[in-house]
MARBA-3410 file (N, C-alpha, C, O; in Angstrom, 1 decimal):
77
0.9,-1.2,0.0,0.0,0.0,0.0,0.9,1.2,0.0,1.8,1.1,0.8 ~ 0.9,2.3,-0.6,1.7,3.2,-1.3,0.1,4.5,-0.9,-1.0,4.8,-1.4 ~ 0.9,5.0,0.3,0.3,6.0,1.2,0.3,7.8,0.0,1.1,8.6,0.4 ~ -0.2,8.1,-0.9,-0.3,9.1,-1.5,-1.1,10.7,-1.4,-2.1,10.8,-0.7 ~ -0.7,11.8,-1.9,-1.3,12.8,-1.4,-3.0,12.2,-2.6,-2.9,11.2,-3.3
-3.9,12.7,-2.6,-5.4,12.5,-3.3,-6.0,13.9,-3.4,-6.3,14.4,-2.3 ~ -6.3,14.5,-4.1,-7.1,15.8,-4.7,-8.0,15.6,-5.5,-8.3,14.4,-5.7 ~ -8.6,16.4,-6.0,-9.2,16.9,-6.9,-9.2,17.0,-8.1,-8.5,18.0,-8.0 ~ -9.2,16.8,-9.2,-8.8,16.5,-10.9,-9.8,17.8,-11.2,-10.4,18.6,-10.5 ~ -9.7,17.7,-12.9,-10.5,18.5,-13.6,-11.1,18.1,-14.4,-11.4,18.7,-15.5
-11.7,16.5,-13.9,-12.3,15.8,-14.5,-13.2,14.7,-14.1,-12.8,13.9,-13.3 ~ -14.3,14.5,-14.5,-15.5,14.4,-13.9,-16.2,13.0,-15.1,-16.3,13.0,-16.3 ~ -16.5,11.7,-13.8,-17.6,11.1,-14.7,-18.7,11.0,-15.1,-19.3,12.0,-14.6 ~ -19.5,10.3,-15.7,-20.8,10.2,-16.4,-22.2,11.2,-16.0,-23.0,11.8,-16.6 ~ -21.7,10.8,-14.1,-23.0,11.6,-13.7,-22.7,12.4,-12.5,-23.3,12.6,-11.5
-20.7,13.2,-13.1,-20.7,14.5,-12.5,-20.2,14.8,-11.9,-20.1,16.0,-11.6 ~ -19.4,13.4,-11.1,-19.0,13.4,-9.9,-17.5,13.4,-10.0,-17.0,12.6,-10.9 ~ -16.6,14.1,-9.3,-14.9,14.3,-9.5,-14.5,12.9,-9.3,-14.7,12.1,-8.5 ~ -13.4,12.8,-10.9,-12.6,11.9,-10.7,-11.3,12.0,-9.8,-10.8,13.0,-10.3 ~ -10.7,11.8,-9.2,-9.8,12.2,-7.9,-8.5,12.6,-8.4,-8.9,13.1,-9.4
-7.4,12.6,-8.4,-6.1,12.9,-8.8,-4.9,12.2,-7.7,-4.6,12.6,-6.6 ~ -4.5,11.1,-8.3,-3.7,11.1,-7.0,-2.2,11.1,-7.7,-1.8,10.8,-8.8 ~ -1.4,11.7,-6.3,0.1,12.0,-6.7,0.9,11.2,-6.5,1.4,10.7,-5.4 ~ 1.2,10.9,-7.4,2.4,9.3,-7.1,4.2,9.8,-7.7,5.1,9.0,-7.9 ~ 4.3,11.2,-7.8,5.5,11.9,-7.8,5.8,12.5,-6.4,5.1,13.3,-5.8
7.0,12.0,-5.9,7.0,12.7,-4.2,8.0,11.8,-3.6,8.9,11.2,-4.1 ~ 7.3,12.0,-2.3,8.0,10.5,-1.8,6.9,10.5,-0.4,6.1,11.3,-0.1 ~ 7.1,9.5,0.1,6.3,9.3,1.4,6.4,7.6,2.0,7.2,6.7,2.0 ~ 5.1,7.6,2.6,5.8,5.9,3.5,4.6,5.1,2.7,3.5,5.4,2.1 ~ 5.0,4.0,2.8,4.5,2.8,2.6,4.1,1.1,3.0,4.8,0.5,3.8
3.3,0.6,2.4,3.1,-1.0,4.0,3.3,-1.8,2.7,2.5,-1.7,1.8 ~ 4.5,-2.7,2.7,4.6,-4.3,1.7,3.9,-5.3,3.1,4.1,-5.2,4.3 ~ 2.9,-6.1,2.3,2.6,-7.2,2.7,3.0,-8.4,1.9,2.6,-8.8,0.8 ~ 4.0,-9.1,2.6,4.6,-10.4,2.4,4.8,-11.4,3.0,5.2,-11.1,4.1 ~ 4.7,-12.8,2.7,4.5,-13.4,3.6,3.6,-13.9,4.9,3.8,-15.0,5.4
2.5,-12.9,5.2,1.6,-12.9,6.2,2.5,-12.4,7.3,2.7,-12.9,8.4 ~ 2.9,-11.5,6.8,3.5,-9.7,7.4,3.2,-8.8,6.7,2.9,-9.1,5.5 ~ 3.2,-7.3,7.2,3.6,-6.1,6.8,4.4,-5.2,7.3,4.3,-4.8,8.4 ~ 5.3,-4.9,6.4,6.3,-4.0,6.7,6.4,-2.9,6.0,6.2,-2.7,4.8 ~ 6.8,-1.4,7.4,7.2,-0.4,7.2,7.9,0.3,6.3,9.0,0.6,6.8
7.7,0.9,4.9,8.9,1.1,4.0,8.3,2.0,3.6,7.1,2.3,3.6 ~ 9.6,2.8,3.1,9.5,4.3,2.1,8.9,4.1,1.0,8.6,2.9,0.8 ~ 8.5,5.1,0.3,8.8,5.2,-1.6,8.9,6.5,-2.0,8.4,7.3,-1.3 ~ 9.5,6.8,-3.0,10.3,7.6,-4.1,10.1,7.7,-5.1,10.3,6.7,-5.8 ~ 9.6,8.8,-5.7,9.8,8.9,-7.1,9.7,10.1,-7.4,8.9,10.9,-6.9
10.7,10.5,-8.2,11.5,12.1,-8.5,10.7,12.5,-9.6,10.3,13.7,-9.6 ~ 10.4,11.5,-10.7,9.6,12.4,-11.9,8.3,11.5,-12.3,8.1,10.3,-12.0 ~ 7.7,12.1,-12.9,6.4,11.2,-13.8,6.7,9.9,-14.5,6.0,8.9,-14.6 ~ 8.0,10.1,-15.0,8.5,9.4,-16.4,9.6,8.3,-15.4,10.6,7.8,-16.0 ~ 9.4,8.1,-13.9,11.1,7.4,-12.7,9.8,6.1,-12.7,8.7,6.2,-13.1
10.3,5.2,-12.4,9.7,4.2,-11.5,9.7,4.6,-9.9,10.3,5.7,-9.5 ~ 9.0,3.5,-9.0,9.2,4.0,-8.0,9.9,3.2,-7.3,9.7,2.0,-7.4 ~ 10.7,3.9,-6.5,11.7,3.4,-5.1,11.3,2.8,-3.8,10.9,3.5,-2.9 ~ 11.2,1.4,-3.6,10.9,1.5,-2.3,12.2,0.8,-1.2,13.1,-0.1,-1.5 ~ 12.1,1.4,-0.1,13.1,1.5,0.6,12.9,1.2,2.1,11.9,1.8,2.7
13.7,0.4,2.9,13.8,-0.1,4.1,13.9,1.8,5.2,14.3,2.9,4.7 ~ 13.6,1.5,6.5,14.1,2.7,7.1,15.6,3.0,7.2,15.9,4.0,7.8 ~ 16.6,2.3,6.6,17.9,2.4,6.7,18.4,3.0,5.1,19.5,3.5,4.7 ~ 17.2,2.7,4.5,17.8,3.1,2.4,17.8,1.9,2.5,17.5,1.9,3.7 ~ 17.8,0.9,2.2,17.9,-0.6,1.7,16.8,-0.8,0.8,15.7,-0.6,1.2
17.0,-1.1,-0.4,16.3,-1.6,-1.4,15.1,-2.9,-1.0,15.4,-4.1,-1.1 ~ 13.9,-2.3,-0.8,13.0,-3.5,-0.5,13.2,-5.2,-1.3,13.3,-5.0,-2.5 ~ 13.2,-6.2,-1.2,13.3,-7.5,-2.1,12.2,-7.5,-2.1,11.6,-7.5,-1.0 ~ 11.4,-7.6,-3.3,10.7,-8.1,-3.4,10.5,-9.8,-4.5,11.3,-10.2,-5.4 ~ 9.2,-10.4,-4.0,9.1,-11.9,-4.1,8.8,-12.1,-5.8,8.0,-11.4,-6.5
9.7,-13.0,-6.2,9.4,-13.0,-8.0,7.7,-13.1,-7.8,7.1,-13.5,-6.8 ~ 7.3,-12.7,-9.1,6.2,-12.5,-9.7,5.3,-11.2,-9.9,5.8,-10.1,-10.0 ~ 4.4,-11.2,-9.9,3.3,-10.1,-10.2,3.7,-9.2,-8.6,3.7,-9.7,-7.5 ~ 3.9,-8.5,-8.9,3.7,-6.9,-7.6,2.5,-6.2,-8.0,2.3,-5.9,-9.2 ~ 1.7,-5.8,-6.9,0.3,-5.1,-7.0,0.7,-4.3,-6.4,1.6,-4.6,-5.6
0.2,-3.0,-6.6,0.4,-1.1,-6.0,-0.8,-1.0,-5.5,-1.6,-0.6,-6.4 ~ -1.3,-1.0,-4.6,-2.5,0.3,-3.7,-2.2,1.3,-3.4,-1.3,1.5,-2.5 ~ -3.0,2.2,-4.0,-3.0,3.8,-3.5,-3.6,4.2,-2.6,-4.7,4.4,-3.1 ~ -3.6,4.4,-1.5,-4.6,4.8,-0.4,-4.2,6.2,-0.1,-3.1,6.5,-0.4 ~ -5.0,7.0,0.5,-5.1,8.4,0.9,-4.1,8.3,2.2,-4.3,7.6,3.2
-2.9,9.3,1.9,-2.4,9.8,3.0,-2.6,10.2,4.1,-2.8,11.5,4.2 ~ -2.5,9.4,5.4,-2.9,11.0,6.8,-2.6,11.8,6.9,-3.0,12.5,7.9
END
């Protein structure tokens, strides 16, 4: 789960209602669930066009488990 800022857009569906904007350029914290854990880590990302960084509280490059990785965006506190 990839903790992001969420706004407001300038764009609206079918019947009107604001489509949201969320910011995934920044940096802020984040929860990997692996294994039937979750752990505390950063993320990073400098431009639109970067992938994103995720990072242990020391800088350490998170491992993540071969295969498919899923991203949730949830609203930041």
């Amino acid at each position: 789960m990839q903790y992001v800022k969420v706004r407001e857009s300038a764009f609206r569906d079918f019947l009107g209602n604001n489509t949201p904007y969320t910011e995934t350029v920044g940096s802020g914290k984040a929860k990997v669930l692996r294994d039937g854990r979750a752990h505390d880590v950063n993320w990073e990302r400098e431009d639109a066009t970067d992938g994103t960084a995720f990072t242990t509280g020391d800088g350490t490059p998170v491992n993540f488990a071969k295969g498919q990785v899923w991203v949730v965006y949830a609203k930041a506190p």
